[in-house]
VOTISE-440347 format. One line per 3 residues: number of its first residue (from 1); for each residue x, y, z of C-alpha. Coordinates in steps of 0.02 Angstrom, whole numbers, plus 50000, padded with zeros to 5 digits. Example, Ala and Ser with C-alpha at 12.3 -4.5 7.8 and 13.67 -1.06 7.14 Angstrom:
1> 50615:49775:50390; 50684:49947:50357
END
This chain:
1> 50000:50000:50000; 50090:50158:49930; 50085:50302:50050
4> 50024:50496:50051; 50131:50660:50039; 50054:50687:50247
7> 50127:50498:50296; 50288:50532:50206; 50315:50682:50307
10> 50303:50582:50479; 50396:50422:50429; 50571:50519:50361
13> 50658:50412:50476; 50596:50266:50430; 50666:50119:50290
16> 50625:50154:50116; 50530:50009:50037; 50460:49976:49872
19> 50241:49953:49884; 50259:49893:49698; 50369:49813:49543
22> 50461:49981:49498; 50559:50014:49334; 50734:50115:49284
25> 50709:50288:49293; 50576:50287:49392; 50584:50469:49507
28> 50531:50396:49674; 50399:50481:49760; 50281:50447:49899
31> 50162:50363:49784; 50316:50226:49749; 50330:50173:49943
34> 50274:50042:50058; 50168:50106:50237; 50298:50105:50379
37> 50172:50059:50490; 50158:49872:50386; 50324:49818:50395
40> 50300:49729:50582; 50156:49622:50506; 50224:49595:50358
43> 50410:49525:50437; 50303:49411:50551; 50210:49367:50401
46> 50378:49321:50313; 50341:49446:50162; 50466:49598:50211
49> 50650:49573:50267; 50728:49733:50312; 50919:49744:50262
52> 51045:49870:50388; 51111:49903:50204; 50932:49997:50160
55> 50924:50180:50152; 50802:50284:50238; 50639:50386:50152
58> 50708:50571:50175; 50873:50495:50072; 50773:50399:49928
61> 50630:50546:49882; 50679:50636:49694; 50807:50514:49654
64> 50808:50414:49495; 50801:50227:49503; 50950:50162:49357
67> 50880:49995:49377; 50733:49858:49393; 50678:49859:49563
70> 50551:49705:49640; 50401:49749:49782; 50438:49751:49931
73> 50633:49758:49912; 50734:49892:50028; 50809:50022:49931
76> 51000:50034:49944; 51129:50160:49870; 51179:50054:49706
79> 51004:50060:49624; 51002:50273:49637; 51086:50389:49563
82> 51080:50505:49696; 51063:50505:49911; 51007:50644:49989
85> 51085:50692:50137; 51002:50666:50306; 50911:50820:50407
88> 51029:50798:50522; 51184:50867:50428; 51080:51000:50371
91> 51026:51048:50538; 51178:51040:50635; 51274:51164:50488
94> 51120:51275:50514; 51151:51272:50714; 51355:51322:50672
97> 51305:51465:50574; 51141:51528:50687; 51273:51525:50862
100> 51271:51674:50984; 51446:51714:51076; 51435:51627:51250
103> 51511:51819:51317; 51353:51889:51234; 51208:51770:51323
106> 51191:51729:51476; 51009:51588:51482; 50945:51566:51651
109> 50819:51404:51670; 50709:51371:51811; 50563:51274:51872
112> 50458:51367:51954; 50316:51290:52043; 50181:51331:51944
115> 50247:51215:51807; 50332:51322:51717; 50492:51350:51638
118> 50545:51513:51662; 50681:51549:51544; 50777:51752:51569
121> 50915:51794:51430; 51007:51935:51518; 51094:52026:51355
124> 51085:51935:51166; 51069:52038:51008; 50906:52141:51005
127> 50853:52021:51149; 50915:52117:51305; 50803:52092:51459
130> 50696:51966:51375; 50593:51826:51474; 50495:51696:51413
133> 50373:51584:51543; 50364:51427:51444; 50248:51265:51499
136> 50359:51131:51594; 50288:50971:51493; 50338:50808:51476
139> 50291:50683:51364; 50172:50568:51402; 50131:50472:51271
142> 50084:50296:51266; 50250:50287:51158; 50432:50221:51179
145> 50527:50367:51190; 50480:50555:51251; 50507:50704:51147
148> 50668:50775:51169; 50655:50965:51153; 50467:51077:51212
151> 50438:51243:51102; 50470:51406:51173; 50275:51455:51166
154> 50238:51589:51259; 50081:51596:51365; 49964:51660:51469
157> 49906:51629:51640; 49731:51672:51649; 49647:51757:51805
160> 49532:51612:51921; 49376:51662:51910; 49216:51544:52007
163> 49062:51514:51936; 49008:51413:52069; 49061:51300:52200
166> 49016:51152:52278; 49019:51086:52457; 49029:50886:52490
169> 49029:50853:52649; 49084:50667:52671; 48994:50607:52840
172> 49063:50481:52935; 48976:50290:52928; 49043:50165:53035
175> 48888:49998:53028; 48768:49969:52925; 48630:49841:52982
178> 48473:49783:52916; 48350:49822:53055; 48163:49858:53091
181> 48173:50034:53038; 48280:50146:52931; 48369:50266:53040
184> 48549:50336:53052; 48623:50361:53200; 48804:50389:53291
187> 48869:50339:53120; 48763:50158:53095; 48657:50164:52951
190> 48476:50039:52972; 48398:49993:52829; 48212:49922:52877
193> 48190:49739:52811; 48020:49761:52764; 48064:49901:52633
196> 48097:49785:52502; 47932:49753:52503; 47889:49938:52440
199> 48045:49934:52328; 47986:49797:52204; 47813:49892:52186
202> 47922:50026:52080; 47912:49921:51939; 47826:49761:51893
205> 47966:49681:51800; 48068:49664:51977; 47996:49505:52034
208> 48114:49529:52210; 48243:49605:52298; 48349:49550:52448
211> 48481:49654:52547; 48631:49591:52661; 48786:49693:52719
214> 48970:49644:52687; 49107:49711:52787; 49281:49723:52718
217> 49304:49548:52797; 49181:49459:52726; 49212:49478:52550
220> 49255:49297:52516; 49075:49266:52478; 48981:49213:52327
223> 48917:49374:52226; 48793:49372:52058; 48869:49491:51913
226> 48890:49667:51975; 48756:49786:51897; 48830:49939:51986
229> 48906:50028:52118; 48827:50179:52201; 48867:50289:52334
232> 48738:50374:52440; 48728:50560:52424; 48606:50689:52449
235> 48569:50866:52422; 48538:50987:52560; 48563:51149:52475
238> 48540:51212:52300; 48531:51105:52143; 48660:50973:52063
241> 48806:51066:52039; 48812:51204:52170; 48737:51218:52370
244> 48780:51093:52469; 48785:50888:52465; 48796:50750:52606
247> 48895:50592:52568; 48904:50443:52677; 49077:50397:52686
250> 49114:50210:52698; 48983:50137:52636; 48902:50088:52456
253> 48785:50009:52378; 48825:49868:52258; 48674:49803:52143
256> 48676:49639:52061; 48529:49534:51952; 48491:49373:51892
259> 48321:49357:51778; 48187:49248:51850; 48286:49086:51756
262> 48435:49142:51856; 48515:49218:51704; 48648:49324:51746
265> 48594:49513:51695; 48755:49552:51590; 48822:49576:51393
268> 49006:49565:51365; 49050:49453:51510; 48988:49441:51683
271> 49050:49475:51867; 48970:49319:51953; 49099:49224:52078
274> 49181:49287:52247; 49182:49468:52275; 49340:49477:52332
277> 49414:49417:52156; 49288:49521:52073; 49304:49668:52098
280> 49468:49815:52073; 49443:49871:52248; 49505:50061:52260
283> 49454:50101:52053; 49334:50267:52042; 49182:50155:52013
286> 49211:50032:52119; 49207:50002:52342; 49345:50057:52407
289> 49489:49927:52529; 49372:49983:52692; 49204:50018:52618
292> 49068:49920:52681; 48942:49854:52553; 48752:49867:52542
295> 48708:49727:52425; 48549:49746:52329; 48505:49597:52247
298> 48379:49608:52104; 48280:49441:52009; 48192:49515:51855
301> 48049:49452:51756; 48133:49300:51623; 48190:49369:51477
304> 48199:49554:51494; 48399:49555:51550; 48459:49606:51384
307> 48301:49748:51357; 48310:49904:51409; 48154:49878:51538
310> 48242:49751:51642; 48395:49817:51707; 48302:49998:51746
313> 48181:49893:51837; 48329:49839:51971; 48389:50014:51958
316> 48264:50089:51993; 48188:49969:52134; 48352:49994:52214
319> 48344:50193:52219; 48200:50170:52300; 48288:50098:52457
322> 48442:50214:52422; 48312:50380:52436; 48245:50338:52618
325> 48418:50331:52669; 48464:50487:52578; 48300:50565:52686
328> 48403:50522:52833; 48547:50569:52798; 48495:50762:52744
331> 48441:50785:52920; 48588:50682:53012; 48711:50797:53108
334> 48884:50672:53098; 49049:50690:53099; 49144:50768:52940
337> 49287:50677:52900; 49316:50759:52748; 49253:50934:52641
340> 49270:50961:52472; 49260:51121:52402; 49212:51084:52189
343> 49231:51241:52100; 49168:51267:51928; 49324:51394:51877
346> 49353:51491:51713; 49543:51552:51684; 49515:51679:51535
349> 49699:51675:51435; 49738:51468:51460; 49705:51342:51313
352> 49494:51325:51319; 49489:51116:51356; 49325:51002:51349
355> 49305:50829:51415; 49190:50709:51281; 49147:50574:51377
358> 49056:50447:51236; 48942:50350:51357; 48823:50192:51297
361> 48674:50206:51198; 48632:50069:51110; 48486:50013:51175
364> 48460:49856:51246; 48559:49863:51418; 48675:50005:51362
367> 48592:50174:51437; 48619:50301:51564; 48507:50425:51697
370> 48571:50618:51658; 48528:50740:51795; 48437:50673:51898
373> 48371:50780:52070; 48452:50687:52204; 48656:50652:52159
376> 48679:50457:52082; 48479:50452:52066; 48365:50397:51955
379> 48205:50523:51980; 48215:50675:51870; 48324:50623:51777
382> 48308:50584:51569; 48389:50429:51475; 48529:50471:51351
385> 48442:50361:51235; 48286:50434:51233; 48385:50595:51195
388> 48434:50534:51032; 48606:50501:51100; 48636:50684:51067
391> 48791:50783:51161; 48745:50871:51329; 48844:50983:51411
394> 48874:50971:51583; 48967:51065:51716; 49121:50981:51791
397> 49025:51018:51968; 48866:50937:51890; 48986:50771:51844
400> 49046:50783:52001; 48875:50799:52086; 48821:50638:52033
403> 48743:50693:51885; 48766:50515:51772; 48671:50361:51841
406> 48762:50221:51727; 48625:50076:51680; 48755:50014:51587
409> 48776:49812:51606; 48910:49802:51479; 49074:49707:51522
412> 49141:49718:51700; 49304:49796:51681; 49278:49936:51578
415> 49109:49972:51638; 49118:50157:51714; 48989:50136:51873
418> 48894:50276:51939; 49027:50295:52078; 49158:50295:51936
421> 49057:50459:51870; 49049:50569:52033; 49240:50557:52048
424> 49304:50547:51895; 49473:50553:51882; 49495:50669:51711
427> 49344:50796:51779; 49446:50790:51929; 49624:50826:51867
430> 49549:50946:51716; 49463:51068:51845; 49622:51050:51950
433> 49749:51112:51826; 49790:51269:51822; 49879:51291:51662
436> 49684:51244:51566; 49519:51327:51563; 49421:51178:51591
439> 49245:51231:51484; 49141:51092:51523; 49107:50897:51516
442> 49018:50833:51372; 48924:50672:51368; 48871:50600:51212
445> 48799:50441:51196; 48843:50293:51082; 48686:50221:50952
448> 48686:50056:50894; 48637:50111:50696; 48789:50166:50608
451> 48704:50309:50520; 48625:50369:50689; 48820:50367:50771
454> 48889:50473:50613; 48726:50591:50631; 48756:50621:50823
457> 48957:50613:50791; 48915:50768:50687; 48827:50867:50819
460> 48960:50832:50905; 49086:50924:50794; 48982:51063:50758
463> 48983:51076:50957; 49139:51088:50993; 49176:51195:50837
466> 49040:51320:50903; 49143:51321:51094; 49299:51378:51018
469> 49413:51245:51098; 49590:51227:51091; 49608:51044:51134
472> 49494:50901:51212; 49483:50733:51286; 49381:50605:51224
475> 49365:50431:51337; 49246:50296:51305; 49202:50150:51393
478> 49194:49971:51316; 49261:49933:51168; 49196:49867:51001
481> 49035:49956:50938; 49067:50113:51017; 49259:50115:50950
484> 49186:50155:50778; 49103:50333:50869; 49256:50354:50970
487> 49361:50367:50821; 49233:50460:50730; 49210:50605:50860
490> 49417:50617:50847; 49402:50649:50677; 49269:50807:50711
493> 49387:50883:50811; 49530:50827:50714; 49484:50887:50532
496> 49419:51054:50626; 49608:51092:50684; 49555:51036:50866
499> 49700:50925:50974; 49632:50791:51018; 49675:50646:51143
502> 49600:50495:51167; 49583:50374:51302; 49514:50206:51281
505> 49512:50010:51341; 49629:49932:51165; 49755:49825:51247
508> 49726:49674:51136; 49560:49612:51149; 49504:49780:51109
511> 49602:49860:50976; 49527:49980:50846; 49460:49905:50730
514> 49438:50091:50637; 49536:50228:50650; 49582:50386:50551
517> 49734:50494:50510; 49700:50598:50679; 49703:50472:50817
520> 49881:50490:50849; 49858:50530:51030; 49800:50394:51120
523> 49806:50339:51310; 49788:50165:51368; 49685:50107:51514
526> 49680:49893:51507; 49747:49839:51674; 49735:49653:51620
529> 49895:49548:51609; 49826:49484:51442; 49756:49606:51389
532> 49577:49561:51391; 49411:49601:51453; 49439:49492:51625
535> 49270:49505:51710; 49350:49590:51848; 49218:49756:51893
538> 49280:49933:51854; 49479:49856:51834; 49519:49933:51661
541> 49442:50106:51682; 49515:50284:51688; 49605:50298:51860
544> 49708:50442:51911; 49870:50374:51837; 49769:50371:51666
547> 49700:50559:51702; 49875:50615:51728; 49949:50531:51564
550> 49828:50598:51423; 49814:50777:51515; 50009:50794:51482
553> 49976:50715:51313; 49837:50844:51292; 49956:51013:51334
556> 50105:50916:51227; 49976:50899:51068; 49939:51097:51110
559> 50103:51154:51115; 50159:51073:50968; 50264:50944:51051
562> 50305:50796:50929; 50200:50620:50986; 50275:50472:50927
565> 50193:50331:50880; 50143:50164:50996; 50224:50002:50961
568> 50105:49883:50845; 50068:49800:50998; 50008:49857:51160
571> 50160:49853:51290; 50140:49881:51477; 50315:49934:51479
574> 50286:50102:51377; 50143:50127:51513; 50239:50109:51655
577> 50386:50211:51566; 50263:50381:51529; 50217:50354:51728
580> 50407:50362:51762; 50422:50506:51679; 50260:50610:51769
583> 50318:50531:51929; 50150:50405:51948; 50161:50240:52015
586> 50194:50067:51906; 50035:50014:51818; 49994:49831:51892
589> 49903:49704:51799; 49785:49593:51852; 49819:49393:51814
592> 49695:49280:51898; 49617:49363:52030; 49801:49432:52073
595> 49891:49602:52058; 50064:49595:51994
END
């Protein structure tokens, strides 16, 4: 497969190969060469043997072939009449004749602890006095190697202005029992036994619902797939977003479902099996090492697991339970272990940023609750599907309010729970950084029909065209299906002149299986020794290691900083290399049940 004038330009480096049969005096051009990006396959294949004799592309381009030349054959020195000499020669002769006297510049570089690099040049010609503040980035690419050398951009730090802010006060639970009423008190939450009762009257397709606690030390038990994870949180001021909301800290609730044939309620892979080899306890979505677990167990009427009915029914059943202990905790005085202050924060002058988050859509058991009244709720709120799938903006506060209610029974691992959504980790570090002006979070969801997903992957374009971005992140969960709108909504932004970063579950089970010419930044987040979708809940999702990586990718694709590509194959070791490098913690993969 010959290659274009654009690919040329980004594989100079790289051995020059014949695509085709080529005749004497032939003038090689792009059209004449083999894909870079081939050559792996096609050596494992057997079809491609590289020679150290071969010359490189940059060397080969303009010069006239003075013989017969087979496909697929390197091109070496004795079939041109010409080389051209490598950039580097011509680069280093320019750098001899561009030097400054070392008695005429004095350069001065610091770190300063805003993250940038301030850089003061006390006397050069016409340069005297001059300072540049210049952003400190590294590369964090899901590559090899890092960049080498960052731009002197200069730019500007923007004043903070709030919008609004956000209290959550996280109250302190120490017990849970289920009791004869539902109460809290001096930190024990009661659930009555009898509620269930009321529960399954929320919908007729939940044929019954049983609740147990498990402590941290009981998680050796037996657990049916994992629908969800949900915190409990309340408003006691204001409206999702702003005022002021209660969480109980410590505690969860976990729903799982079986249909009425004992079914598990599930698509790609299920969760069923011991809970303590189930589950990636400390993820966003999932209970954290000392949480103690509310399990809601759901049976469903037969047949209606993989309809969008059925898994709302269990849902929404369970929110029924979850709301009377919300209506206790809004008037429970406990202790505050911890306040956050969210701030929805505009820095006029930094690089405008969105967050896309594609969430599911399809139909089926693939949906989502936006903004509902209470935080992680289901009442009030409206379906993404029966949106149309459509892109909705969203305050980081109102992501971090609890504004996404996932329904979503896809595969365990990269399933992004409801808990995953009110701290997650990219909203998080986004709203944090105080190089970007974080504009919003935008969800759009992901149809099943591939003319619906180009129709809504459109809106989507003309959305973030209309905000006047300069750079986003877009994540989805999953893999499959929704890859083909994933890489679609890169290419809005990307043919629009819009950086773009992508994060994504690949690893091996899920690589692309589309892409385009602007999904060159892309950020990892399988967790899975093999690579593979292990059944293990909320274990390859975005965590704050992931956050970290593609926000540096983000301000490198912004600034101009070079991204080199991945290997062909997806290599833990590149991972853990980019977390080197932005001073995070190894990435360790999960292999049986174990961490390693």
């Amino acid at each position: 497969m010959s290659i274009t004038e654009e690919t040329l330009k980004q594989h100079l480096k790289d051995p020059a190969i014949f695509c085709c049969r080529r005749e004497k005096g032939l003038v090689i051009s792009a059209a004449d060469l083999e894909d870079p990006t081939l050559f792996d396959d096609m050596e494992e294949a057997g079809l491609l043997k590289l020679s150290p004799d071969g010359l490189k592309i940059e060397q080969v381009i303009g010069s006239t072939l003075l013989t017969d030349v087979e496909a697929l054959t390197p091109i070496t020195k004795d079939v041109l009449d010409k080389i051209n000499e490598p950039t580097e020669a011509v680069l280093e002769e320019k750098k001899e004749t561009a030097k400054v006297s070392a008695t005429e510049t004095a350069v001065i570089r610091t770190t300063g602890g805003n993250g940038m690099l301030h850089i003061e040049i006390d006397k050069a010609t016409n340069l005297e006095g001059l300072r540049l503040d210049v952003p400190l980035t590294v590369t964090a690419t899901e590559t090899a190697a890092p960049a080498t050398e960052v731009p002197a951009v200069e730019t500007k730090t923007g004043e903070k202005k709030v919008i609004r802010t956000l209290k959550k006060q996280h109250i302190k639970i120490t017990a849970v029992e289920i009791g004869d009423e539902t109460s809290i008190k001096d930190g024990k939450i009661t659930i009555d036994k009898s509620i269930v009762e009321k529960a399954v009257k929320e919908d007729p397709l939940c044929k019954s619902i049983a609740l147990d606690v498990i402590y941290p030390d009981q998680r050796h038990i037996y657990t049916e797939t994992i629908m969800d994870v949900c915190p409990i949180a309340t408003k006691v001021e204001g409206e999702l977003g702003e005022g002021v909301t209660k969480v109980a800290d410590g505690v969860v609730f976990m729903l799982t479902g079986v249909d009425e044939d004992g079914v598990q309620v599930h698509e790609f892979g299920s969760s069923e099996g011991y809970l303590d080899e189930k589950m990636y306890f400390g993820h966003p979505g999932c209970a954290d090492e000392n949480d103690i677990i509310i399990r809601c167990h759901a049976v469903i009427q037969r047949l209606t697991g993989m309809t969008r009915p059925g898994p709302f029914a269990a849902h929404k059943c369970q929110d029924y339970i979850i709301q009377a202990v919300r209506d206790e905790l809004k008037s429970y005085e406990g202790e505050v272990v911890r306040e956050e202050i969210c701030e929805d924060i505009r820095r006029s002058g930094n690089p405008r940023v969105v967050l896309v988050k594609e969430i599911m859509g399809q139909g089926a058991m693939h949906d989502n609750v936006i903004c509902p009244t209470e935080p992680c709720g289901i009442l009030g709120g409206q379906k993404n599907v029966d949106c149309g799938n459509v892109p909705i903006m969203l305050t980081p506060n109102q992501v971090r309010d609890g504004s996404i209610h996932a329904l979503t029974c896809i595969g365990p691992a990269t399933k992004e729970m409801t808990r995953h959504y009110i701290r997650e980790p990219l909203v998080e570090g986004l709203a944090a950084d105080q190089e970007l002006d974080l504009i919003g979070v935008v969800c759009v969801g992901s149809p099943q029909v591939n003319d619906e997903k180009m129709w809504v992957s459109e809106r989507l374009g003309s959305l973030l065209e209309a905000l006047d971005i300069d750079g986003c992140i877009i994540t989805t969960e999953g893999f499959g299906n929704n890859h083909i709108d994933f890489i679609q909504h890169i290419g809005q932004a990307g043919k629009r002149g819009i950086p773009v970063v992508g994060v994504s579950f690949c690893a091996y089970q899920g690589q692309l299986v589309v892409g385009n010419k602007y999904a060159t930044a892309m950020v990892e987040e399988n967790m899975d020794k093999g690579g593979f979708e292990n059944n293990v809940a909320g274990c390859s999702c975005v965590t704050k290691e992931v956050a970290a990586r593609a926000i540096q990718m983000l301000k490198n694709k912004m600034a101009g900083v070079e991204i080199k590509p991945a290997p062909k194959k997806w290599n833990n070791d590149v991972i853990n290399s980019n977390n080197k490098l932005l001073g995070l913690p190894e990435t360790k993969l999960y292999d049986n049940g174990t961490l390693h």
